[in-house]
C-alpha angles and dihedrals in degrees: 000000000000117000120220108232095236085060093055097041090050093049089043091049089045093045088046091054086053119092097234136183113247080258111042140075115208108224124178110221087249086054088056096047086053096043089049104232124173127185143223141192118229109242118225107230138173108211134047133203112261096179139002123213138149110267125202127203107242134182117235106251086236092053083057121087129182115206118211143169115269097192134032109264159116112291103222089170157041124169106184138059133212097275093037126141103211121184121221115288091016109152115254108171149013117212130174114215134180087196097057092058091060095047093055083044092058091047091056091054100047086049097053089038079054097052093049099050088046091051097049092043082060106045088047085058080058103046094039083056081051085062085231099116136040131247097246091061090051091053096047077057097050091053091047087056096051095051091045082053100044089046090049093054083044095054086042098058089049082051086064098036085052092057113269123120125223104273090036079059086055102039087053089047099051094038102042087204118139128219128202094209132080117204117207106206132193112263090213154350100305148141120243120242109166130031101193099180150048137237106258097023123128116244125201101213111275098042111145105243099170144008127213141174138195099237089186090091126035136159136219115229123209127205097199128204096250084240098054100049101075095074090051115094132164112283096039111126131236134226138190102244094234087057117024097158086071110062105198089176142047118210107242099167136033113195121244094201134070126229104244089211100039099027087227139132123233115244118197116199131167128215121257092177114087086202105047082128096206128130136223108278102020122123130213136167110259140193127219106206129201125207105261104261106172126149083249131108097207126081130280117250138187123217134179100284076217084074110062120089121196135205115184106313100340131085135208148174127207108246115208110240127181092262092031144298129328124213104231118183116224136189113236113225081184155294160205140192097304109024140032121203111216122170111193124042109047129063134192116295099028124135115224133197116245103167135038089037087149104054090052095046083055086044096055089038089055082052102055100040083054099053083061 
């Protein structure tokens, strides 16, 4: 607000007329209204911002899962779109595949090569206790039964590679029935964020279909001035810069390399508030806060950073009083763009002034060139 000069030079003539302490500027409540003053109540806080960086959400690498087909085919469905929520075992996708049916085939035939192993290993027990055959037959059996075995658990895992839970393994092994399509299903509860494919393409095994991610756990990543990075340790707690008396994340990792371009160093935190409300890929400014740790015994405040003035080295507020305003020094602890930490010079219950700083700083400096 620019004051007219009339304005200034009347309020300076009516506070120099006033009997003041050294401190303090003597402002009627009309005088505030015209100066346009607002004011503002320190806030008691517990932690301060060591550092200040852009932070971007981020989804851990093992909540993402990338679908693709196991076996060349013909893709004849897909059942999710990108947006999705999809719940373990959902069915994603339909594909028809020559090469599936030979791998169940295969399957068939190792187990029935297995059972009857197993069931001649056990009629030549039988017949050597008969005292009919010899031991080395029935060894020559027994090694027959453990290749049949081992080629059978072979044939199985391919099963799963090639795209077939467990039951589905032993569905396909009691009923001996073969199926010309292959179903891709969701390894867990997840949210769908690319669909790579198209209903009637032709996929080569190994073709992404889909892409899916775990959104029940994300991180913030950092990226931290290089001098900053030295006061952040695990454990510290992050907040979002627009509210940093409300931590929505805990530091868990402090990078040991520095970006060649930005000269920074990565930050990994994880959220500890259910309701951060923020989603993969968004940025915002965020604050890393220390627990207050000063050599004094009173309590840590923050303050608008608006609301210090400073003159050389020392800093001050403008404390409302019943007949103005008094000039307190303080001692920063620190500060950024919106608040400043003091820890000495407020208390609990004291107006401070936020705007028209300025006015009051011209104000103090009329008085004392007028006490010379």
């Amino acid at each position: 607000m620019i004051l007219g000069k009339r304005l200034l030079a009347g309020l300076t003539i009516g506070l120099l007329c006033h009997s003041v302490h050294a401190e303090e500027i003597a402002i009627e409540p009309q005088q505030v209204e015209n100066l346009g003053i607002t004011l503002a109540s320190p806030r008691a806080v517990e932690n301060v911002a060591t550092a200040s960086a852009t932070a971007r959400v981020v989804i851990p690498p093992s909540n993402v899962f990338v679908m693709a087909t196991p076996q060349t085919g013909l893709i004849v469905r897909l059942d999710a779109a990108v947006g999705d929520d999809v719940e373990a075992g959902q069915v994603l996708a339909e594909i028809e595949s020559p090469d599936f049916l030979t791998l169940q085939r295969d399957f068939l035939d190792a187990v029935n090569e297995e059972r009857l192993a197993r069931s001649q290993l056990e009629r030549d027990r039988q017949l050597l206790d008969e005292g009919i055959i010899a031991g080395r037959r029935l060894q020559e059996t027994e090694t027959r039964a453990r290749v049949s075995a081992a080629r059978l658990s072979e044939q199985r895992q391919l099963l799963r590679i090639g795209g077939l839970g467990a039951d589905d393994i032993r569905n396909l092994e009691r009923d001996q029935k073969l199926s010309a399509t292959l179903t891709i299903r969701a390894p867990a509860n997840a949210v769908v964020l690319d669909l790579m494919a198209v209903t009637g393409e032709r996929a080569e095994a190994m073709t992404p279909i889909y892409r899916l991610a775990d959104l029940s756990l994300l991180w913030l990543e950092l990226d931290v001035a290089e001098d900053q990075v030295g006061a952040i340790a695990p454990g510290m707690k992050v907040a979002r810069s627009a509210a940093p008396d409300h931590p929505i994340a805990e530091v868990v990792m402090v990078g040991r390399a520095i970006d060649q371009d930005t000269q920074s160093v990565k930050v990994r935190a994880t959220f500890t508030d259910p309701a951060h409300g923020l989603k993969p890929g968004q940025f915002i400014s965020a604050q890393i806060l220390a627990k207050c740790c000063t050599d004094s015994d009173s309590e840590t405040w923050a303050v608008p950073t608006a609301a210090v003035a400073r003159s050389g080295t020392a800093s001050y507020l403008f404390v409302r009083t019943a007949r103005g305003f008094e000039m307190r020094t303080v001692r920063v602890v620190s500060a950024d763009a919106v608040s400043t930490y003091i820890d000495r010079g407020v208390k609990a219950g004291d107006r401070i002034a936020v705007t028209g700083v300025a006015a009051l700083k011209a104000l103090r400096a009329s008085l004392e060139d007028g006490g010379e």
